[in-house]
C-alpha positions as CSV (number, residue, x, y, z in Angstrom):
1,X,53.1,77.4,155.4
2,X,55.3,78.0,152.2
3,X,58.7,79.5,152.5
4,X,60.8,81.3,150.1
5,X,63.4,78.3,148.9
6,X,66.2,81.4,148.1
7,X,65.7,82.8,151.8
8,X,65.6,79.9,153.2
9,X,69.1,78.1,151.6
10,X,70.4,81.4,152.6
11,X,69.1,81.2,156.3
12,X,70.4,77.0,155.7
13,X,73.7,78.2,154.6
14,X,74.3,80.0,157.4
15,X,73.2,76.6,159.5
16,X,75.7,74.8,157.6
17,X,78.8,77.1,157.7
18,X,78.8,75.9,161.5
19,X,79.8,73.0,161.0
20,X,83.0,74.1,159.9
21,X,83.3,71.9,156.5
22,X,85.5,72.4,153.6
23,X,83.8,74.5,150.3
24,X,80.7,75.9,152.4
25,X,81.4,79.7,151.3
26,X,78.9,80.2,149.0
27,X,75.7,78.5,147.3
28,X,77.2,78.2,144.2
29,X,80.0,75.9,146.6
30,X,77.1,73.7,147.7
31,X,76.2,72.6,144.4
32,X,79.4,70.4,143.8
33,X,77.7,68.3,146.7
34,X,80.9,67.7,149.1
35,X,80.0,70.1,151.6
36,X,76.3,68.4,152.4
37,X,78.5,65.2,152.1
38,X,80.5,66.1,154.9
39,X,77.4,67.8,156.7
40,X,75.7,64.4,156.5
41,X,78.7,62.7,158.0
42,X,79.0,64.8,161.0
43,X,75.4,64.0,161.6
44,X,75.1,60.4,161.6
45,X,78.5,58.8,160.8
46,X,77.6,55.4,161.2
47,X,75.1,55.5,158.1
48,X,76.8,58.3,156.4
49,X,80.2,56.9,156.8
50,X,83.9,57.1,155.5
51,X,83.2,54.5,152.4
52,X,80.4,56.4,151.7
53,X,81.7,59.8,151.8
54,X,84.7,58.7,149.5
55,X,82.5,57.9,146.6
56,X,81.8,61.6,146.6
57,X,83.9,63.0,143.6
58,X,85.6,66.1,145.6
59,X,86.8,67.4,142.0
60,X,83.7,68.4,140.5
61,X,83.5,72.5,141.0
62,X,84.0,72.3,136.7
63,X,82.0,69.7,135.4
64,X,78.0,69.5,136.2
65,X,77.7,65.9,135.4
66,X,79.8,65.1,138.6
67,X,78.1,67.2,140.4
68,X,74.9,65.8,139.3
69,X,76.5,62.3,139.7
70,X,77.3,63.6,143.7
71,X,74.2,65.0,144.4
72,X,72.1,62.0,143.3
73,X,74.5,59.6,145.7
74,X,73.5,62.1,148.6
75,X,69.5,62.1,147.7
76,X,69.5,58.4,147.5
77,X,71.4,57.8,150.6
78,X,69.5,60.6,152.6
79,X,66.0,58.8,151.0
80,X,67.1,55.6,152.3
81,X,68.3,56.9,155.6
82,X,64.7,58.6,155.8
83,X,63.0,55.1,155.3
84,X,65.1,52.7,156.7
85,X,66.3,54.8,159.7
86,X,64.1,57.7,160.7
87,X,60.6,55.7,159.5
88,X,59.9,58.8,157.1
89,X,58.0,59.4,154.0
90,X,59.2,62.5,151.8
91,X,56.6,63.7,149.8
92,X,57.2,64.6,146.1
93,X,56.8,67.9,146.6
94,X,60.1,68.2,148.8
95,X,61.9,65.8,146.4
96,X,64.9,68.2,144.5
97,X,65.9,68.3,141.0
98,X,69.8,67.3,141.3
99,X,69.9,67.7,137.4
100,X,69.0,71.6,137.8
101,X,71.0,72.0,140.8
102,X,74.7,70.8,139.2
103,X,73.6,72.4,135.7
104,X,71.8,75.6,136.3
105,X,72.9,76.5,139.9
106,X,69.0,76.4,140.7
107,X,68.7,78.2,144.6
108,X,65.3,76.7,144.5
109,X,65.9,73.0,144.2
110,X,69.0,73.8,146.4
111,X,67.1,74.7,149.5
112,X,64.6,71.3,148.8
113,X,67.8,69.1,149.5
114,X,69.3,71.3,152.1
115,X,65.8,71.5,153.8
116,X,66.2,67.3,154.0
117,X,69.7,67.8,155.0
118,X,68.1,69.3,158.2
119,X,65.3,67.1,158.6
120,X,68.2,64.3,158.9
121,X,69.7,66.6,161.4
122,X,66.7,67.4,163.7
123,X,65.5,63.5,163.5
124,X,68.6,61.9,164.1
125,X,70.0,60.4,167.6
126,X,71.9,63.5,168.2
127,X,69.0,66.2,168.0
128,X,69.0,67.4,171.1
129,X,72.6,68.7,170.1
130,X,71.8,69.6,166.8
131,X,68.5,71.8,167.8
132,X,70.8,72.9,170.2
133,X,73.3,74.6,168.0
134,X,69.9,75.8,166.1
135,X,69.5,77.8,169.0
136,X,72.7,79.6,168.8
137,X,72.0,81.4,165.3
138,X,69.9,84.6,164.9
139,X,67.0,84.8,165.2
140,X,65.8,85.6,161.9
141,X,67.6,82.8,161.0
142,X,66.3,80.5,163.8
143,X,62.6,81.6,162.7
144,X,63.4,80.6,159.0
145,X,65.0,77.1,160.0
146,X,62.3,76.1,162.5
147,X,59.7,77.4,159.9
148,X,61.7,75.0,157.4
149,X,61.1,71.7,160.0
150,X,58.2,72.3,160.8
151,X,57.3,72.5,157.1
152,X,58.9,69.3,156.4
153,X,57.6,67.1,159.4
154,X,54.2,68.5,158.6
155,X,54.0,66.9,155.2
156,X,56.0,63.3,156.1
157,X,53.2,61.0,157.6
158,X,55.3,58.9,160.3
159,X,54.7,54.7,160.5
160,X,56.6,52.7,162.6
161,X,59.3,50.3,160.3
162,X,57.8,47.0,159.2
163,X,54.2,48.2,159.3
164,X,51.6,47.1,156.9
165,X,51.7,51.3,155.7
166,X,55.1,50.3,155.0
167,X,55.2,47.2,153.0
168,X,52.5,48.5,151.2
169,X,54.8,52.1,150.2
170,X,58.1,49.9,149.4
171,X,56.5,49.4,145.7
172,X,56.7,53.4,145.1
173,X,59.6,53.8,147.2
174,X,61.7,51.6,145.4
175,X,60.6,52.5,141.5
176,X,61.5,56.0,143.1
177,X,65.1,54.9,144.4
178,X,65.3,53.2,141.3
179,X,64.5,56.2,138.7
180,X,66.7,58.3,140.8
181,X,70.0,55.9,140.8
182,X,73.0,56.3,138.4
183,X,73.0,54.8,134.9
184,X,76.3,53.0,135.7
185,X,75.0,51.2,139.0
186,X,71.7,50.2,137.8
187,X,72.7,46.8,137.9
188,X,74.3,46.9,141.5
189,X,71.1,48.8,142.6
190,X,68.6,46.2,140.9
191,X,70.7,43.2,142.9
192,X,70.4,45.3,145.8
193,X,67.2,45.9,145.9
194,X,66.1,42.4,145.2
195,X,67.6,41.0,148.4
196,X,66.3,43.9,150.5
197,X,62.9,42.2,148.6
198,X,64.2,38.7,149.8
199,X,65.2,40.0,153.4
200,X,61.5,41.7,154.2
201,X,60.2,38.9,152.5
202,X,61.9,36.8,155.0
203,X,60.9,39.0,158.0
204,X,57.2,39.0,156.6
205,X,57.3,34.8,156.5
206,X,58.8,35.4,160.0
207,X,55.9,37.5,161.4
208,X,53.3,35.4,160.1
209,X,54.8,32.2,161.8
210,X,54.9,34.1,165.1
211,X,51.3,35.5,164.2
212,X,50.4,31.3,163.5
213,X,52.1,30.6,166.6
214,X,49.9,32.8,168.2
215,X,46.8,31.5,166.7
216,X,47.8,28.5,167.9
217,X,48.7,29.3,171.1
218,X,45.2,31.6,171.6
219,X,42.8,28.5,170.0
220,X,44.9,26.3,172.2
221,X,44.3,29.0,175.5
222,X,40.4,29.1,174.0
223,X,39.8,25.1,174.0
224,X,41.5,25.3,177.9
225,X,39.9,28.3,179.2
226,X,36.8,26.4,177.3
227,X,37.3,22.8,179.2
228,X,37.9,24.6,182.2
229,X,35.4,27.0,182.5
230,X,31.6,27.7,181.1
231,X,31.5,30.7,182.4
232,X,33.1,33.1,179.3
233,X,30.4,35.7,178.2
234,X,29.3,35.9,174.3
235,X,30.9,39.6,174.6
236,X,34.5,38.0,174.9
237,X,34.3,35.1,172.8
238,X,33.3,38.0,170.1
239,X,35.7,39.8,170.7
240,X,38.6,37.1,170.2
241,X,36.6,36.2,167.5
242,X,36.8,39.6,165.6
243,X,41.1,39.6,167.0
244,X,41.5,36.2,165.4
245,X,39.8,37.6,162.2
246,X,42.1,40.3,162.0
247,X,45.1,38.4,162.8
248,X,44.1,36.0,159.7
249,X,43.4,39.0,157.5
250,X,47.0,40.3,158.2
251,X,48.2,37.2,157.6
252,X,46.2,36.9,154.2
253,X,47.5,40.6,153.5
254,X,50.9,39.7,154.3
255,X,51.5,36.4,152.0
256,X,49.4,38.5,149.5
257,X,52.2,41.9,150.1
258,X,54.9,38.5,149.5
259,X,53.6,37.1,146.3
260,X,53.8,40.7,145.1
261,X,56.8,41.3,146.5
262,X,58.4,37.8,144.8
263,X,56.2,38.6,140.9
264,X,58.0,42.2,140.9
265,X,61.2,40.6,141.5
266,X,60.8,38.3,139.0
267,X,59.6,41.2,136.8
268,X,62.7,43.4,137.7
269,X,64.4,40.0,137.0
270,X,63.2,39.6,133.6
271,X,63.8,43.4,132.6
272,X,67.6,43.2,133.9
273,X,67.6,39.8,131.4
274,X,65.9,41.9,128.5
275,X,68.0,44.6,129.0
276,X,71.2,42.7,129.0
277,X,69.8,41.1,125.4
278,X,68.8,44.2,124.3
279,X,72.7,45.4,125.3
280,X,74.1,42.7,123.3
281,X,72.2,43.1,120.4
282,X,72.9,46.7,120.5
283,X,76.5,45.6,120.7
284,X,76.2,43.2,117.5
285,X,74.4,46.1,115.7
286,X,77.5,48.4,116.2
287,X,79.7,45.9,115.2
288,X,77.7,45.3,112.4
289,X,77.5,49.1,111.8
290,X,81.2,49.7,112.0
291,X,81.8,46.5,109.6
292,X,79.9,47.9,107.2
293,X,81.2,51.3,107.5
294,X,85.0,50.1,106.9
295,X,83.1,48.3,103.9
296,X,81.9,51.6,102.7
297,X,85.0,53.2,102.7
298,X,86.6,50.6,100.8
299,X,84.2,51.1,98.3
300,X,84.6,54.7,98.3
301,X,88.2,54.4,97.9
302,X,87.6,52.2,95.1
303,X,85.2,54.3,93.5
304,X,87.0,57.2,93.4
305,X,90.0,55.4,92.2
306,X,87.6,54.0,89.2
307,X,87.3,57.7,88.4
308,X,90.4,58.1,88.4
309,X,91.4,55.9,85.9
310,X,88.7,56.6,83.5
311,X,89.6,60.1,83.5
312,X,93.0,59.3,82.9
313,X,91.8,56.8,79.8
314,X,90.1,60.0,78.6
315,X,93.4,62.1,78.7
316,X,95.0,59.2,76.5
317,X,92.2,58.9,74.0
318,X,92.4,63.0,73.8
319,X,96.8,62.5,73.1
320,X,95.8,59.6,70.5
321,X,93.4,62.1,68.9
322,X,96.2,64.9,69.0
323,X,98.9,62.5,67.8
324,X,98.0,63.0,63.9
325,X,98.3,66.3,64.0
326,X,101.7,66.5,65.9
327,X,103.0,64.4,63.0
328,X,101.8,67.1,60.4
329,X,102.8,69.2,62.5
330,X,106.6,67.8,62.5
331,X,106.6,67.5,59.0
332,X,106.2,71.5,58.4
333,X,108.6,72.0,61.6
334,X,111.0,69.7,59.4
335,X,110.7,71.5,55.7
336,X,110.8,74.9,57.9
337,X,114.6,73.7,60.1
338,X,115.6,72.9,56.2
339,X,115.0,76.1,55.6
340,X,116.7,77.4,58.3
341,X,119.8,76.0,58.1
342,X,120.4,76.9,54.0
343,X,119.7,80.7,55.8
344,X,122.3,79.8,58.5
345,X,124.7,78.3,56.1
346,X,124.1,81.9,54.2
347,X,124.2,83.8,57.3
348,X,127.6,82.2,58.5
349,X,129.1,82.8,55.0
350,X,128.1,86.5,55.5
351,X,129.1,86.5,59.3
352,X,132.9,85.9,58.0
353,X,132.8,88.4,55.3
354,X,131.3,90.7,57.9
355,X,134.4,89.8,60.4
356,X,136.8,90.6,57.9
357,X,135.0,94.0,57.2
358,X,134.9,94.4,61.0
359,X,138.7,93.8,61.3
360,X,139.9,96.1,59.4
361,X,137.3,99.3,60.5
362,X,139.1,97.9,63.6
363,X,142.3,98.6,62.5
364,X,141.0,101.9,60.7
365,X,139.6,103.0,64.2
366,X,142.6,102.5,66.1
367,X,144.5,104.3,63.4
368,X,142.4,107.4,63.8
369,X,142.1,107.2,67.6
370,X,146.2,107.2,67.1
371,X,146.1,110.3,64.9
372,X,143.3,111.5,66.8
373,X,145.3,111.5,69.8
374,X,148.5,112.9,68.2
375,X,145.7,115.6,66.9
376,X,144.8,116.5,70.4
377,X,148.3,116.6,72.1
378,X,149.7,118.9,69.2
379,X,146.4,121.2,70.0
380,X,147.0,121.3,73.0
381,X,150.8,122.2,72.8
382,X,149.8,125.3,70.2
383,X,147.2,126.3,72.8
384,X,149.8,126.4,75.5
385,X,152.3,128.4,73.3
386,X,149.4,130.7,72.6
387,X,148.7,131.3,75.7
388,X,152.2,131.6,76.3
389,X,152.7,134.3,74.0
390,X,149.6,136.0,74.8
391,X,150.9,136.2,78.6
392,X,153.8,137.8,77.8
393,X,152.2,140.0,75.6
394,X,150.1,141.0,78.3
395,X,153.4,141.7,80.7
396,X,154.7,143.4,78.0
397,X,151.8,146.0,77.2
398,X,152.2,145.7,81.1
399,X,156.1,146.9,81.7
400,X,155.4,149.7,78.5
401,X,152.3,151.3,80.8
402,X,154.6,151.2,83.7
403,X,157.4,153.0,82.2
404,X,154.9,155.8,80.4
405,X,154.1,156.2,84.6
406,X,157.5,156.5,86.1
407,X,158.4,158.7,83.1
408,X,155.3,161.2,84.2
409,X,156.5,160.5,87.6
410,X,159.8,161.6,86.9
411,X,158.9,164.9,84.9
412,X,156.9,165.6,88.0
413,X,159.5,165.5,90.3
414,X,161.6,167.6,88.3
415,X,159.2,170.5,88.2
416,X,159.4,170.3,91.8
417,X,162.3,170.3,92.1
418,X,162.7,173.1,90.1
419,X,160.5,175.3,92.0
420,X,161.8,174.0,95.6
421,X,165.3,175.5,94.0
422,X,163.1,178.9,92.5
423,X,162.2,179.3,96.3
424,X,165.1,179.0,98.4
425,X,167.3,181.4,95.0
426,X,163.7,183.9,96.1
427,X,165.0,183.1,99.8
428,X,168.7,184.2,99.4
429,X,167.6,187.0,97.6
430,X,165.6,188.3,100.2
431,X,168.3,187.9,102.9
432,X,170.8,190.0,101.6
433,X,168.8,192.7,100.5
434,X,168.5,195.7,103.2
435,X,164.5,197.4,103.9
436,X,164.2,201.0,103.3
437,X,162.3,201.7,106.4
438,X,161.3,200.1,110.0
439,X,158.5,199.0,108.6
440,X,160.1,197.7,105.0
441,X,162.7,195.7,107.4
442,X,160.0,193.9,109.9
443,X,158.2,192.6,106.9
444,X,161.4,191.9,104.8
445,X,162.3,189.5,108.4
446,X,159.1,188.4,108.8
447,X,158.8,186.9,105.2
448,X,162.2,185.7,105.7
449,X,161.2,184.0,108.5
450,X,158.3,182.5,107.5
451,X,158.7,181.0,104.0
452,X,162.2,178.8,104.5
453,X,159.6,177.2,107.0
454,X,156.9,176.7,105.2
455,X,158.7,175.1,102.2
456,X,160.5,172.6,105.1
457,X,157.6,170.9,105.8
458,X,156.6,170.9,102.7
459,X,159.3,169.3,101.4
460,X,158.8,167.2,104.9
461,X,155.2,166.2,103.8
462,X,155.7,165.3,100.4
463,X,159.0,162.8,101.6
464,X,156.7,161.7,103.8
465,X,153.9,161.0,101.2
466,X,156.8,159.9,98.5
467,X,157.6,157.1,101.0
468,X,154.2,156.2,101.7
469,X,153.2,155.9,98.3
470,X,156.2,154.2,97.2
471,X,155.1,151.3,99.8
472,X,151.6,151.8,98.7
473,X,153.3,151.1,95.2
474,X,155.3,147.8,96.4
475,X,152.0,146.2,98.1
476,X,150.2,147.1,95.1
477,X,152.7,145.5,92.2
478,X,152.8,142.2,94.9
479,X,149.0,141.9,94.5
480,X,149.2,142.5,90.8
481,X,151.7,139.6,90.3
482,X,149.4,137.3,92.8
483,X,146.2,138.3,90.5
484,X,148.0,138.0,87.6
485,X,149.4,134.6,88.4
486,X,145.5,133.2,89.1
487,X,144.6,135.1,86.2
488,X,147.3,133.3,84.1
489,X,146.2,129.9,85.6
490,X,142.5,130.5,85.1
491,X,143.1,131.2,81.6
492,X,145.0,127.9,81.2
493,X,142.8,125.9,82.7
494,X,139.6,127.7,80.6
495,X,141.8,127.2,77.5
496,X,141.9,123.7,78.2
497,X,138.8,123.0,79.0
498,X,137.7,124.6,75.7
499,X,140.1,122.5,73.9
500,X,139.1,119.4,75.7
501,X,135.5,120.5,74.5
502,X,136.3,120.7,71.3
503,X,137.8,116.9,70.9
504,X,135.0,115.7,72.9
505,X,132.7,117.2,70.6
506,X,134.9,116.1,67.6
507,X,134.5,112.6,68.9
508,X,131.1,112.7,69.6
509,X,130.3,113.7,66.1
510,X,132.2,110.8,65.5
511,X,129.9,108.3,67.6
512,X,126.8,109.8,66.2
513,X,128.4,108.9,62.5
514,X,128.9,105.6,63.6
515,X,126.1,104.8,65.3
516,X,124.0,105.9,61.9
517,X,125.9,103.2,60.1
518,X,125.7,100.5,62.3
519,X,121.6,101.5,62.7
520,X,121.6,101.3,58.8
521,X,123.7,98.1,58.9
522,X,121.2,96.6,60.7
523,X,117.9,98.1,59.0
524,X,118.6,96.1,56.1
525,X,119.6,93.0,58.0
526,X,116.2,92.8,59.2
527,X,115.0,93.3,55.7
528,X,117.1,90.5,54.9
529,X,115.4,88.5,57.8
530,X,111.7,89.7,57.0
531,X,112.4,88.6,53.6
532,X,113.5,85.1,54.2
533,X,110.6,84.5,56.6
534,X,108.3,85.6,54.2
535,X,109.6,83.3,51.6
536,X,109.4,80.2,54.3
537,X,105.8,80.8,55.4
538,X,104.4,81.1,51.3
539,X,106.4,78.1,51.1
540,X,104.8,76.2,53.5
């Protein structure tokens, strides 16, 4: 019967999470190998004891190697305790792959070594309370582990310890333990396994002196039993016959299972001696290597500094090379600074006369900025007395237009008058006359009546309006002197402005003339320049 290895190292992790051991959450925890460490302790912790369990690294959950390293401690200590212990073979087909289980997480070769975890358990001298606490899980999980032993136990041909089966298994056993133990205590393991070699070797000389003994003691029964009787049937004396005959073939397969035993030791003994020869030359070789590697960067170093110089031997030949015609070309640099400095010695001679020129157009400038400032205040004092004059010609045409009004005004209010005197000489008149008839009379009185009244508030109204206007007048001739005033000072400040133009402009002309002779001042010192370089390069 073949079982599911993921099923069943999840039915095994359940069995395990009761024992209640650290880092036995998940599968991916049973990798690191310290929870089946502590398992294996609980279940026999006089094999699987506290030296033991502290060689398992207990910070491994981050680097496979440890785990690996872990898990191969607990398959060789569970193989051993299989052989030496329970009297077990485990077949190769339940052997794990530690290397997959700590690299690739492999479920598979995970529930192999938990599947011998709990062959240890249900083989052990506590079974009965390990099947026990079997017996408390599901049943599912029950059907799965039983399923799991049964596989196992079914597949493990039992032999009793120090049998001829076993003597003649401890050849594969051990290559097995010893292709499955760490690099780093192969040497340990080899001296370890050579005086578990010496101790059975020991125990097999010590069987076949008791089996001697025996022979002994049998012929010497045989030769009594002989002298004292003569009765003994051919049946028995065959059969002890046939019993001493196997007794003396065990004995020759025993001293045959020794020398064995003693030619692989001194073959495991020899290969421990080649490989510690092989290690030292190893050793020598990587000396040698590294020796010869510092050599090789010597001469590298050397090397490139060879390059070095001969590059720099090539830059000097190039200068040498280049050196003539530096020289030639110092000699033309020389007959050309000759040159130069007769043109300087000219050029200075000019520069002073120049200076002196430029002295006195400085003089002649500040003279005409003098007389060009006089220029502008004068122009500006004639502005202001124009504009002075033309103000008060302005109040003047001003006061004339003012008097042509209250003149009209005047004649106005004497024609008025005059007929405001016209009525009330028409009123008198009418009062002393006397009316012809009743009728004559009451319109005589009731014209009398009516037109003193009349011209009363007439001559009422047109106070009135006199007064009015004349304030209307005063309000007026207030905002005409405020306007006039701006006006007055906007036509000073435009009249200077103007003025201020016209010197600006003046002087600007000025510039502009200037600038024209300075631009033709130096036109024809370049020519001068051009002229002289000319004549020095046809000279050289």
């Amino acid at each position: 019967m073949s079982l599911d290895k993921a099923e069943l190292c999840d039915s095994l992790l359940t069995w395990l999470q009761t024992f209640q051991v650290p880092s036995c959450n998940s599968k991916r925890d049973l990798t690191s190998g310290v929870a089946i460490a502590h398992v294996l302790h609980r279940i026999d912790p006089s094999w699987f004891n506290e030296t033991w369990l502290g060689r398992i690294k207990e910070e491994s959950e981050a680097n496979w190697r440890l785990k690996v390293s872990n898990l191969k401690k607990i398959l060789k200590s569970m193989l051993e305790y299989y052989h030496d212990v329970l009297g077990h073979q485990v077949s190769d087909a339940h052997l794990p792959d530690v290397n997959l289980i700590g690299e690739m997480n492999d479920v598979t070769e995970l529930g192999k070594l938990v599947q011998l975890v709990l062959g240890c358990a249900v083989s052990c001298e506590k079974k009965q309370e390990q099947i026990q606490q079997i017996m408390t899980l599901e049943e599912s999980v029950q059907h799965v582990v039983m399923t799991a032993i049964q596989e196992l136990l079914s597949k493990e041909p039992s032999s009793e310890p120090g049998s001829p089966e076993t003597y003649g298994d401890f050849d594969y056993q051990s290559r097995k333990y010893y292709f499955l133990s760490e690099e780093a205590d192969e040497k340990e393991d080899l001296s370890h396994r050579c005086r578990d070699l010496e101790h059975q070797l020991s125990l097999a000389l010590e069987e076949k002196s008791s089996l001697q003994a025996e022979t002994r003691s049998l012929k010497e029964k045989l030769s009594r039993f002989d002298a004292s009787t003569t009765a003994i049937t051919g049946k028995k004396l065959l059969l002890l016959q046939s019993q001493m005959e196997q007794l003396q073939e065990e004995n020759y397969r025993l001293e045959n299972s020794r020398d064995d035993m003693r030619v692989r030791g001194e073959i495991l003994e020899r290969e421990v001696t080649e490989l510690q020869q092989r290690n030292e030359e190893l050793t020598s070789l990587a000396q040698e290597a590294q020796n010869l590697k510092d050599e090789m960067d010597i001469l590298r170093h050397s090397s490139d500094r060879v390059n070095q110089l001969e590059a720099l031997v090539e830059t000097y030949k190039r200068k040498l090379e280049d050196l003539g015609d530096l020289r030639r070309q110092v000699r033309l640099l020389e007959e050309r600074n000759t040159v130069y400095m007769q043109r300087t010695c000219e050029l200075e001679e000019e520069l002073r006369r120049a200076n002196a020129v430029r002295n006195q157009l400085d003089t002649y400038k500040r003279q005409a900025h003098e007389l060009h400032t006089k220029h502008s205040a004068e122009a500006m004092k004639a502005e202001k007395w124009q504009f002075e004059y033309k103000n008060l010609h302005d109040k003047f045409d001003a006061l004339l237009k003012e008097k042509e009004r209250l003149i009209s005004e005047r004649d106005t209010l004497r024609e008025t008058n005059d007929e405001l005197r016209c009525a009330q000489v028409q009123q008198r008149c009418l009062s002393g006359a006397g009316g012809l008839c009743d009728s004559d009379v009451t319109v005589g009185n009731l014209a009398a009546e009516i037109m003193p009244t009349e011209l009363k508030e007439t001559v009422v109204r047109l106070q009135s309006e006199n007064k009015m206007l004349c304030v209307q007048e005063e309000a007026f001739r207030q905002k005409l002197v405020a306007v006039q005033a701006e006006l007055e000072e906007a036509q000073r400040s435009k009249n200077a402005l103007e003025t201020q133009n016209r010197l600006n402009e003046q002087q600007i002309s000025d510039l502009r003339a200037q600038v024209e002779e300075l631009q033709r001042a130096l036109q024809e010192q370049d020519s001068k320049t051009e002229d002289v370089i000319v004549f020095t390069e046809e000279k050289a």
